[in-house]
C-alpha positions as CSV (number, residue, x, y, z in Angstrom):
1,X,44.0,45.1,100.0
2,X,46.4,47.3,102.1
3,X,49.5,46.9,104.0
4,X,50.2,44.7,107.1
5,X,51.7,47.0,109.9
6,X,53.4,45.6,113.7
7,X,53.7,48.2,115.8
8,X,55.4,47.7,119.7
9,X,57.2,49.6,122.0
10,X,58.6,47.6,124.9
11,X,58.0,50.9,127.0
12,X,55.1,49.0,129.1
13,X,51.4,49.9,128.6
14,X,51.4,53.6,127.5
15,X,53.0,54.1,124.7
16,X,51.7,50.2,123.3
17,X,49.6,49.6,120.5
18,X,46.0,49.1,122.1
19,X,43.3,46.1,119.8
20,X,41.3,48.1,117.3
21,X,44.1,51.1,117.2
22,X,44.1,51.9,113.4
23,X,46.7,53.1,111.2
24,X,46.9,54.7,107.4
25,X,49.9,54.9,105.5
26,X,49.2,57.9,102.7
27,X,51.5,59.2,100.0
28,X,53.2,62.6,101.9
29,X,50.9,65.4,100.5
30,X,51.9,68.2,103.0
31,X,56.0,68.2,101.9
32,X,57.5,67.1,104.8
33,X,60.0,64.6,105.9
34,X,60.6,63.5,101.9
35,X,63.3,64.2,99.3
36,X,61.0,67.2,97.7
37,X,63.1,70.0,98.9
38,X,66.4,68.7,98.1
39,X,65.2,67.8,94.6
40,X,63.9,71.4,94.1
41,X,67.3,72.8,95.3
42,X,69.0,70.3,92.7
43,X,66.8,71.9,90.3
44,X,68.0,75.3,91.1
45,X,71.6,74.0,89.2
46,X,69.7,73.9,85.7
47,X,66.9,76.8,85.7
48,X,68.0,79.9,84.0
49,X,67.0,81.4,87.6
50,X,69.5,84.8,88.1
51,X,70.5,87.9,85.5
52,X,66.7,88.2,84.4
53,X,66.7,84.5,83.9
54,X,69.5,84.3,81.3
55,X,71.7,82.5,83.9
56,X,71.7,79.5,86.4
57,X,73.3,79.1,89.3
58,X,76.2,76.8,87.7
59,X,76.8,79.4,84.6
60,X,76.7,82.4,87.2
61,X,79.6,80.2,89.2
62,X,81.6,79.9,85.9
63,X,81.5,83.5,85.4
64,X,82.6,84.3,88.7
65,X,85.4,81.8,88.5
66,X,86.7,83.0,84.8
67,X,86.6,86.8,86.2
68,X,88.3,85.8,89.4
69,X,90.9,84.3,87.1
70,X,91.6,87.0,84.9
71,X,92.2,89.6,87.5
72,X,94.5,87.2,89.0
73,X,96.1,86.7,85.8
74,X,96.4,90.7,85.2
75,X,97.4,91.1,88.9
76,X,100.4,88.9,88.3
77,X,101.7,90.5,85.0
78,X,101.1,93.8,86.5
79,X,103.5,92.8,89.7
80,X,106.0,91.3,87.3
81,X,105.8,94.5,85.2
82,X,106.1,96.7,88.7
83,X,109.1,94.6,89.5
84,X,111.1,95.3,86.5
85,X,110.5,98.9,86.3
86,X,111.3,99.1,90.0
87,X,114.7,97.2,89.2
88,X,115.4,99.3,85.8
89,X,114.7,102.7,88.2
90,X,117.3,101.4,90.5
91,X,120.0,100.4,88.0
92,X,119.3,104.1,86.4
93,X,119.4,105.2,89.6
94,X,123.0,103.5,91.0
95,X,124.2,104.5,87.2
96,X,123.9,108.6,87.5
97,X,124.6,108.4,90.9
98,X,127.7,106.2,90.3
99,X,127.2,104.5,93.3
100,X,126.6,100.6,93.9
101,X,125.0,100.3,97.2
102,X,125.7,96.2,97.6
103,X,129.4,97.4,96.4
104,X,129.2,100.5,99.5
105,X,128.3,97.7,101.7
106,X,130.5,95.8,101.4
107,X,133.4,98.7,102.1
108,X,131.8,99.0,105.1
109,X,132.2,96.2,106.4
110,X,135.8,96.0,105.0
111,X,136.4,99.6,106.9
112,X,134.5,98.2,109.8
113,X,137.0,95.4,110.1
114,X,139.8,97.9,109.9
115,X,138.8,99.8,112.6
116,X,138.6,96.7,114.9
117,X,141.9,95.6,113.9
118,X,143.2,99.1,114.6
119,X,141.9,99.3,117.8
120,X,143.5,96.1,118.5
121,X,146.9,97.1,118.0
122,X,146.7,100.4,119.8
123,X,145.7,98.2,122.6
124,X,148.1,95.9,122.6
125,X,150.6,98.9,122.1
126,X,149.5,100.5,125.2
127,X,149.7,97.5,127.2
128,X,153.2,97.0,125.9
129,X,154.1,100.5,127.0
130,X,152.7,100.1,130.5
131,X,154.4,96.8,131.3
132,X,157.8,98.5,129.9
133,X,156.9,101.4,132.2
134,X,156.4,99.4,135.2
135,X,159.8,97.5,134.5
């Protein structure tokens, strides 16, 4: 009755299996190098085990996730919200003030290109006046 065991080492004489050597194979009592640890933390997943053991670790995850969520959720309505009374204060604003500032910028740019042209024919002016000059 028992189990058959081989045992070599090809590393020469010392670390060899020498005749009447004995070895016992046992079942692993001391809870090392088995699957006992990972089965107790795959355990953990379904004992009530957290909030005075009303909760396990998967529920506690579930609740995080749905809170995280919701404040997302409220974040986003509260930005939208934000937005819109950010763009009604502006329109209220343009309106009493009577000025549109995308409609201002774009005069400027309109005077802007006035001036340049401007300055273009007083230069071209002056240098027809100095070549008439200098006839």
């Amino acid at each position: 009755m028992g189990y058959q065991v081989s045992i070599g080492s090809g590393q020469g004489t010392n670390g060899a299996p020498q005749v009447a050597d004995t070895f016992v194979i046992t079942y692993n009592t001391d809870d090392t190098a088995d699957n006992r640890n990972g089965a107790a933390m795959l355990s953990l997943n379904t004992k009530l085990t957290l909030s005075d053991g009303n909760l396990t670790y998967q529920d506690a995850y579930d609740q995080l996730v749905e809170s995280l969520g919701i404040l997302t959720s409220q974040a986003r309505l509260s930005q939208a919200a934000s937005e819109t009374l950010l763009r009604q204060s502006m329109d209220s604003l343009q309106g009493v003030a009577g000025v549109n500032i995308e409609e201002e910028a774009a005069r400027l740019i309109q005077f802007e290109q006035h001036y340049n042209a401007s300055a273009r024919l007083i230069t071209m002016a002056k240098d027809m006046f100095d070549t008439l000059i200098n006839i």
